[in-house]
PyMOL Python script that loads the backbone (N, CA, C, O; Angstrom):
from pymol import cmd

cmd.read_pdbstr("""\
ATOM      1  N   UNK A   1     -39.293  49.535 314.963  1.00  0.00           N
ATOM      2  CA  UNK A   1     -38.529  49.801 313.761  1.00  0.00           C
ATOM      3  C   UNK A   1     -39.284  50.820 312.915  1.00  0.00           C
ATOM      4  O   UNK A   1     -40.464  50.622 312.629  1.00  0.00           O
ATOM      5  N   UNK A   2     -38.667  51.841 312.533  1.00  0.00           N
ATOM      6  CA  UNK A   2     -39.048  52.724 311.874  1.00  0.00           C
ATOM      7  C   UNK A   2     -39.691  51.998 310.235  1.00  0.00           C
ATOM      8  O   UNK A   2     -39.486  50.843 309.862  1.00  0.00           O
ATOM      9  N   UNK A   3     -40.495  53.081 309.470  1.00  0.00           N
ATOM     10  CA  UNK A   3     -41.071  52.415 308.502  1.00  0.00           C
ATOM     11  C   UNK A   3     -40.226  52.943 307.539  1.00  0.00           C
ATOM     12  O   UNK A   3     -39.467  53.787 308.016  1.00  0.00           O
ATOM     13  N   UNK A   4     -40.069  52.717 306.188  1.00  0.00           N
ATOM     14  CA  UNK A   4     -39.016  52.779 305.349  1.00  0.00           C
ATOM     15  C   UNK A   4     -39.108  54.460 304.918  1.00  0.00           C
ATOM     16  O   UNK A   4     -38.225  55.317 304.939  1.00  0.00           O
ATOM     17  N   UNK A   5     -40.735  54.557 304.471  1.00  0.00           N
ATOM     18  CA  UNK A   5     -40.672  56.264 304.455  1.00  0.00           C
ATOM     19  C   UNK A   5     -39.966  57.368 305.256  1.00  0.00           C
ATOM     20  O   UNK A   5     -39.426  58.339 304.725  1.00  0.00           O
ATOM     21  N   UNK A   6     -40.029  57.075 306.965  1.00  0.00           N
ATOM     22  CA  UNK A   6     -39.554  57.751 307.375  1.00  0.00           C
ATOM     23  C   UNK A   6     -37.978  57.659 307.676  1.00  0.00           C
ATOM     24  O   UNK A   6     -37.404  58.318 308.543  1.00  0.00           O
ATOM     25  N   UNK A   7     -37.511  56.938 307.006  1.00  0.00           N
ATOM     26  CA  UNK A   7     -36.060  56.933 307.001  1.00  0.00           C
ATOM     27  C   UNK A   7     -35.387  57.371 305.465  1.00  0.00           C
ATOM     28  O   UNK A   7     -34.242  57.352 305.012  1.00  0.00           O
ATOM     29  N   UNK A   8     -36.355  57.660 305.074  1.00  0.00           N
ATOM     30  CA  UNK A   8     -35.957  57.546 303.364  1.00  0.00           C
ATOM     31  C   UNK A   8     -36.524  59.483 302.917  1.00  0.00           C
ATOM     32  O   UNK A   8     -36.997  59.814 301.830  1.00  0.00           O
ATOM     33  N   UNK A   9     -36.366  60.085 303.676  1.00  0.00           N
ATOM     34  CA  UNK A   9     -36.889  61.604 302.942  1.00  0.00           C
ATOM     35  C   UNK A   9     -36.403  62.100 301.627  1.00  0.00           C
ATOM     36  O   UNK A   9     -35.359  61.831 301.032  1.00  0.00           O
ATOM     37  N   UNK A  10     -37.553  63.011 301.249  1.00  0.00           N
ATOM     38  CA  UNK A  10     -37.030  63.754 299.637  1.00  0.00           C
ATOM     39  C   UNK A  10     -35.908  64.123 299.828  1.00  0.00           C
ATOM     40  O   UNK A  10     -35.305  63.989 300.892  1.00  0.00           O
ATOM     41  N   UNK A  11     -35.427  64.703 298.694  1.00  0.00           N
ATOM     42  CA  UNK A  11     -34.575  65.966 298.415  1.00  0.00           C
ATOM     43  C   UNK A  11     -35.467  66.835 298.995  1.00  0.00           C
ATOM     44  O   UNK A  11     -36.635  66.501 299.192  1.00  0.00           O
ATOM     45  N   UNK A  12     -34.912  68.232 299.374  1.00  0.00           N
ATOM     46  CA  UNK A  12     -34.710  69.276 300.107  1.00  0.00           C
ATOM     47  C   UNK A  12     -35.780  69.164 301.598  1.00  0.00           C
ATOM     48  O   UNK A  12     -36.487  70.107 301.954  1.00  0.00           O
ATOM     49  N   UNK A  13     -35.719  67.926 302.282  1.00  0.00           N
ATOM     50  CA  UNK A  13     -36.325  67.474 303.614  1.00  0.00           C
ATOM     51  C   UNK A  13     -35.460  67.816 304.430  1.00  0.00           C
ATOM     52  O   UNK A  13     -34.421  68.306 303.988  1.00  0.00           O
ATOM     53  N   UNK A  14     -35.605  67.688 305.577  1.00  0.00           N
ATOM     54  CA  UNK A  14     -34.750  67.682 306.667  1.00  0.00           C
ATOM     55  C   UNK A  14     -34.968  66.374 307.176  1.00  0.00           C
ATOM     56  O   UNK A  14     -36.088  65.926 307.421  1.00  0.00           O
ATOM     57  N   UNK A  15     -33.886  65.754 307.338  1.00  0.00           N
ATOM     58  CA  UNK A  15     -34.206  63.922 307.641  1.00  0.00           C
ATOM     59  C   UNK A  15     -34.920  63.893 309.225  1.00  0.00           C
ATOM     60  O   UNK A  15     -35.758  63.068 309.591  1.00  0.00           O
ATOM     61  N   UNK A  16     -34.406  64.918 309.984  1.00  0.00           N
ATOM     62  CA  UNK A  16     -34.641  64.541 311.924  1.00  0.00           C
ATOM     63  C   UNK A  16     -36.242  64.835 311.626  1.00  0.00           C
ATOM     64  O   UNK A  16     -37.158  64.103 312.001  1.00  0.00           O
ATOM     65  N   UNK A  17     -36.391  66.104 310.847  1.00  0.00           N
ATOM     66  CA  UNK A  17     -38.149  66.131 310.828  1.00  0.00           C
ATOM     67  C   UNK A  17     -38.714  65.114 310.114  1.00  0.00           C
ATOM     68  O   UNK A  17     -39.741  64.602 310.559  1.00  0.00           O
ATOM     69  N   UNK A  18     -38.373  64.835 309.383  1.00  0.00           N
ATOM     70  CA  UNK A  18     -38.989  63.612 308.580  1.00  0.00           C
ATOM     71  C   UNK A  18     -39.189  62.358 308.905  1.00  0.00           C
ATOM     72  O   UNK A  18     -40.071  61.604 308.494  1.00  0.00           O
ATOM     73  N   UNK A  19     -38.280  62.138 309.714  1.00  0.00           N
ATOM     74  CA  UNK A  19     -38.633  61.007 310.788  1.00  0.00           C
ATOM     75  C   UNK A  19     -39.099  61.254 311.869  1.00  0.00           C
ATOM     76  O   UNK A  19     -39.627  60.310 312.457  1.00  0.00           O
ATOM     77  N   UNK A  20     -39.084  62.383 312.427  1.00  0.00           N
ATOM     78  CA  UNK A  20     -40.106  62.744 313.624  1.00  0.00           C
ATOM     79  C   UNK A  20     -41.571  62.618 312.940  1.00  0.00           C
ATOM     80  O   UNK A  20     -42.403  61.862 313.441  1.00  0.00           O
ATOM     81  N   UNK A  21     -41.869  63.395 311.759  1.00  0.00           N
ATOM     82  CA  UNK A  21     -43.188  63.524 311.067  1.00  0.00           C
ATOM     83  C   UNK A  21     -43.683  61.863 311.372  1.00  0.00           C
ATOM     84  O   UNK A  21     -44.578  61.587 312.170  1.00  0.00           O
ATOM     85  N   UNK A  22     -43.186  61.200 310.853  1.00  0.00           N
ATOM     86  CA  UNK A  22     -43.289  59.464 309.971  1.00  0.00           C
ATOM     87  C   UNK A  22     -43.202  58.489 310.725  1.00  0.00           C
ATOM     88  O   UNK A  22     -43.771  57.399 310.679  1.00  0.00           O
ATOM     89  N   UNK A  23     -42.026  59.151 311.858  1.00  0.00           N
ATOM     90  CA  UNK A  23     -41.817  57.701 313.464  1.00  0.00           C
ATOM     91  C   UNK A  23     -42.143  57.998 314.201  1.00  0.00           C
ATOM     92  O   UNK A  23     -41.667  57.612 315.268  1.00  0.00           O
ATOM     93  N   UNK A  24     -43.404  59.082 314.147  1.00  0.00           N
ATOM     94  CA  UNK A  24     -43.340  59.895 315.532  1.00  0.00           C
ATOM     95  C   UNK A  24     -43.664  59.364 316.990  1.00  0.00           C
ATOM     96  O   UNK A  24     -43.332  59.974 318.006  1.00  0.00           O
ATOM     97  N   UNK A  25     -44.481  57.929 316.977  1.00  0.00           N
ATOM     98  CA  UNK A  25     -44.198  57.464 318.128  1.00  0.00           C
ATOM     99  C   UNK A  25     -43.134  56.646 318.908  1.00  0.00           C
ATOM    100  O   UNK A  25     -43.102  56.329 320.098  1.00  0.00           O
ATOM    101  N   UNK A  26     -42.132  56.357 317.723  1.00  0.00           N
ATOM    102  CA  UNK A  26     -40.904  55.703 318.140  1.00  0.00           C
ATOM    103  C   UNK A  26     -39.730  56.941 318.551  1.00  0.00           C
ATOM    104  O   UNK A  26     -38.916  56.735 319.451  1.00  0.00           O
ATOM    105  N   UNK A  27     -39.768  58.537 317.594  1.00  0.00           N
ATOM    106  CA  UNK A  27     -38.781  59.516 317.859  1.00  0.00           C
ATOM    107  C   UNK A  27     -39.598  60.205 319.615  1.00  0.00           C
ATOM    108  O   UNK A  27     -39.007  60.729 320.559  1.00  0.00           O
ATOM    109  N   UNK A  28     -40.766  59.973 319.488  1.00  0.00           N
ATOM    110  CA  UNK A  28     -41.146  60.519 320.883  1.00  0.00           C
ATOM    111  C   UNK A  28     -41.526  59.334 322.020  1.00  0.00           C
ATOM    112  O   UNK A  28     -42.193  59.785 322.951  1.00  0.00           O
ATOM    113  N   UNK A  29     -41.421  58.845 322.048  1.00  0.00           N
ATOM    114  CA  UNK A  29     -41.444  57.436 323.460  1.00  0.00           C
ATOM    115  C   UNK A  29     -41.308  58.040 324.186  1.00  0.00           C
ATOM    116  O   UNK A  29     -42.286  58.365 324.860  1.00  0.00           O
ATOM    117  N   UNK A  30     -39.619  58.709 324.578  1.00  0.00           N
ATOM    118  CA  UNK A  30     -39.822  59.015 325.893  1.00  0.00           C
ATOM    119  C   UNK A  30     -40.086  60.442 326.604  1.00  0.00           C
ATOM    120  O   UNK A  30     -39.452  61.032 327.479  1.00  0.00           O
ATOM    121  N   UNK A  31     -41.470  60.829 325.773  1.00  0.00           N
ATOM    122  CA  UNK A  31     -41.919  62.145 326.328  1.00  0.00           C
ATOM    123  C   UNK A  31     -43.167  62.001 327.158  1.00  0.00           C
ATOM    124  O   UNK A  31     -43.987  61.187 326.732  1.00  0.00           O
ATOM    125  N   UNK A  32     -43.405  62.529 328.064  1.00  0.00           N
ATOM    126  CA  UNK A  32     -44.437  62.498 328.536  1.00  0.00           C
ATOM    127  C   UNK A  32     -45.707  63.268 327.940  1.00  0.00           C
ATOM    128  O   UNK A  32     -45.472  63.914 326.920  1.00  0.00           O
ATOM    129  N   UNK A  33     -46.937  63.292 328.398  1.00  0.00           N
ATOM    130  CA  UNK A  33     -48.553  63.628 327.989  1.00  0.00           C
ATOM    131  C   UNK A  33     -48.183  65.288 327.873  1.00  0.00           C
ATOM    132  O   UNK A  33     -47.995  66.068 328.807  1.00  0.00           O
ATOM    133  N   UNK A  34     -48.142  65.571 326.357  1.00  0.00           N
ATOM    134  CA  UNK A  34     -48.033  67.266 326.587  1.00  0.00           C
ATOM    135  C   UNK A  34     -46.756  67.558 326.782  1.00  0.00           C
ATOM    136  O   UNK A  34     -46.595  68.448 327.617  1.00  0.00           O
ATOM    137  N   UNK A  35     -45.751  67.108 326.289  1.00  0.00           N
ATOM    138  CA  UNK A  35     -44.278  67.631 326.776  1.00  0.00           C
ATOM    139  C   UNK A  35     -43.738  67.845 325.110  1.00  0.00           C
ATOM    140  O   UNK A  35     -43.523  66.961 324.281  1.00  0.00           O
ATOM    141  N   UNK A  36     -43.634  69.027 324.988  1.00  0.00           N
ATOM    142  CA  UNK A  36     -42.772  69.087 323.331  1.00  0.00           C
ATOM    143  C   UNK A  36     -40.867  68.348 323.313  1.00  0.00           C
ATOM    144  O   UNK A  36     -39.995  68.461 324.174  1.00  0.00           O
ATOM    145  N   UNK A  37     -40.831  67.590 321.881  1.00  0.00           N
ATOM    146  CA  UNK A  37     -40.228  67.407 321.936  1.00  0.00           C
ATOM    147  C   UNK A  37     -38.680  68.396 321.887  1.00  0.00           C
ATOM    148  O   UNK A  37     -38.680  69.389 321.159  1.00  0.00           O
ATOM    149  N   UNK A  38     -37.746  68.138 322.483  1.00  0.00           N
ATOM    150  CA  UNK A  38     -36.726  69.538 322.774  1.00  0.00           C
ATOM    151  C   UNK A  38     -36.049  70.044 321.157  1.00  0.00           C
ATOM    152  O   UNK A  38     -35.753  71.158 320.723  1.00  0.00           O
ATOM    153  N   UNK A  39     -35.966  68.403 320.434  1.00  0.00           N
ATOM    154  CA  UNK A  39     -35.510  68.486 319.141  1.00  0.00           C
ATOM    155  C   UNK A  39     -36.689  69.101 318.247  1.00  0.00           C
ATOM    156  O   UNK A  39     -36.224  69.848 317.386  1.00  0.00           O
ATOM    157  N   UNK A  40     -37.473  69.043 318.227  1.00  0.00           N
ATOM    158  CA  UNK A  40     -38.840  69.793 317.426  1.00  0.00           C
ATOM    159  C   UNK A  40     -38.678  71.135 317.285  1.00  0.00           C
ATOM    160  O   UNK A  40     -38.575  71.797 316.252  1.00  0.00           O
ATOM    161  N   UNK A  41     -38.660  71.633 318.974  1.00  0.00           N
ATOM    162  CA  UNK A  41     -38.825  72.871 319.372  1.00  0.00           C
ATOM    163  C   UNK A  41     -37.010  73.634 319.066  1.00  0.00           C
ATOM    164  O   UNK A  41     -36.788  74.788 319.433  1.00  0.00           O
ATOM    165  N   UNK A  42     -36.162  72.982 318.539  1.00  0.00           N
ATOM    166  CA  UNK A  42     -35.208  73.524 318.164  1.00  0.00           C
ATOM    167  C   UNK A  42     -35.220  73.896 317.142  1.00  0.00           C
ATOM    168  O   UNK A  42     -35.091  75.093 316.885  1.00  0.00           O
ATOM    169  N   UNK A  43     -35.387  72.937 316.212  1.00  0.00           N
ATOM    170  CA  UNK A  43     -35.959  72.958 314.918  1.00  0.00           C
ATOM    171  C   UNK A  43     -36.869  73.847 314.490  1.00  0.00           C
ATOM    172  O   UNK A  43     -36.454  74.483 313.521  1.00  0.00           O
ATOM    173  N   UNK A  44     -38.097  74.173 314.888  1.00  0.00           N
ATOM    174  CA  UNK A  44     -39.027  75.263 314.745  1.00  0.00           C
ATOM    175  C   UNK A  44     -38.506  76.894 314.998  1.00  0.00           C
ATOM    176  O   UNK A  44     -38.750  77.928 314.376  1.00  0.00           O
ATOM    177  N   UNK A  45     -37.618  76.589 316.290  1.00  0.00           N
ATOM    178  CA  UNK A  45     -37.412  77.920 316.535  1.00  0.00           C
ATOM    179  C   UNK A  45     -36.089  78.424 315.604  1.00  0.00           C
ATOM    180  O   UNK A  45     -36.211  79.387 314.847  1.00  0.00           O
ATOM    181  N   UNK A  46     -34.792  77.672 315.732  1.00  0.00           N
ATOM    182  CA  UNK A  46     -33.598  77.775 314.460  1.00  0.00           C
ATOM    183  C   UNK A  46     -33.378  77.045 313.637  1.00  0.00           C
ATOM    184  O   UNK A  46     -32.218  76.825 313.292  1.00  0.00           O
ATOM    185  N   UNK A  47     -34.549  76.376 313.006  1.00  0.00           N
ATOM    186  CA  UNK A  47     -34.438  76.089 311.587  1.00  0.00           C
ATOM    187  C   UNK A  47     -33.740  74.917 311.123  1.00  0.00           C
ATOM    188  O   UNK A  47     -33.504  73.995 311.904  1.00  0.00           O
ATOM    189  N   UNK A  48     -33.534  74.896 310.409  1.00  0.00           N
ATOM    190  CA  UNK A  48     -32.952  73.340 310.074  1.00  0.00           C
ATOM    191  C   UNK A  48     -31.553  73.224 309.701  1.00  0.00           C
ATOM    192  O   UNK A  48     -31.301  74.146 308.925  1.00  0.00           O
ATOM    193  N   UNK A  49     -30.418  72.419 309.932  1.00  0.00           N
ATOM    194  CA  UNK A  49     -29.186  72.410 309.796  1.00  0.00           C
ATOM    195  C   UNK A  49     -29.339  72.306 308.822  1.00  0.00           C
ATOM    196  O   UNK A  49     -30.387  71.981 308.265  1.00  0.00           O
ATOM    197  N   UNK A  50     -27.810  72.682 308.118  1.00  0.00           N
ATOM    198  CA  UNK A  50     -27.711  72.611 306.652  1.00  0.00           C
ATOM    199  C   UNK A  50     -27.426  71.169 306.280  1.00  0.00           C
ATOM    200  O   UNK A  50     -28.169  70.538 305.528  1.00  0.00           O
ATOM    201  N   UNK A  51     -26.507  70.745 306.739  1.00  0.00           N
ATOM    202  CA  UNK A  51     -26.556  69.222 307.268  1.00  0.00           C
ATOM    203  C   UNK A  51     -27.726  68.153 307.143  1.00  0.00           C
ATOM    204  O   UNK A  51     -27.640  67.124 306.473  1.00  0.00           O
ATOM    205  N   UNK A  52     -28.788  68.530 307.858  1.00  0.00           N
ATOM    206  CA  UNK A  52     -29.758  67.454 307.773  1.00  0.00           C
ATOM    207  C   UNK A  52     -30.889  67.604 306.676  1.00  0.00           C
ATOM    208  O   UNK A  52     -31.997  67.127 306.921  1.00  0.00           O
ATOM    209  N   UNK A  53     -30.666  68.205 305.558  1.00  0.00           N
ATOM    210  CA  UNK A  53     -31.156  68.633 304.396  1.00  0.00           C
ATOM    211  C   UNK A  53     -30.380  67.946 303.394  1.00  0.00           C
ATOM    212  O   UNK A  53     -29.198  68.058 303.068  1.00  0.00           O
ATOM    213  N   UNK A  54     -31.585  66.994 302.859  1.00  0.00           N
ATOM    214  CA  UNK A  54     -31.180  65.488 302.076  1.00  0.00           C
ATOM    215  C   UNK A  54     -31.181  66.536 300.435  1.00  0.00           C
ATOM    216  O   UNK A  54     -32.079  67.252 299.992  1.00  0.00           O
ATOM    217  N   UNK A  55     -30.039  66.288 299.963  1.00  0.00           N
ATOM    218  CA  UNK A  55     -29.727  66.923 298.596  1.00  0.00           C
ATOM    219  C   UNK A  55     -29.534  66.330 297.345  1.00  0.00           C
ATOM    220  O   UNK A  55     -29.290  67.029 296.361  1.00  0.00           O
TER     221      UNK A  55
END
""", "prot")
cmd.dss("prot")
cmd.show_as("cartoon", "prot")
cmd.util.cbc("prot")
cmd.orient("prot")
């Protein structure tokens, strides 16, 4: 179970990073040793939906 912080982000957060940041061993379980996560690496490369930006 996630901890309350990481379900609970600021204003102008992006919630998927914020719980990746905060749950990160529950949002990454099923990655293997050294494998980026695909949602991370989306995120990094195009940025954050407008959508998942807590307002």
């Amino acid at each position: 179970m996630a901890s309350a912080k990481a379900t609970d982000p600021p204003r102008g957060q992006c919630t998927q990073c914020w719980f990746h940041a905060y749950a990160s061993r529950e949002a990454h379980a099923g990655l293997g040793p050294r494998e980026d996560c695909p949602q991370c690496v989306d995120h990094m490369k195009g940025g954050h939906p407008a959508h998942m930006i807590v307002r």
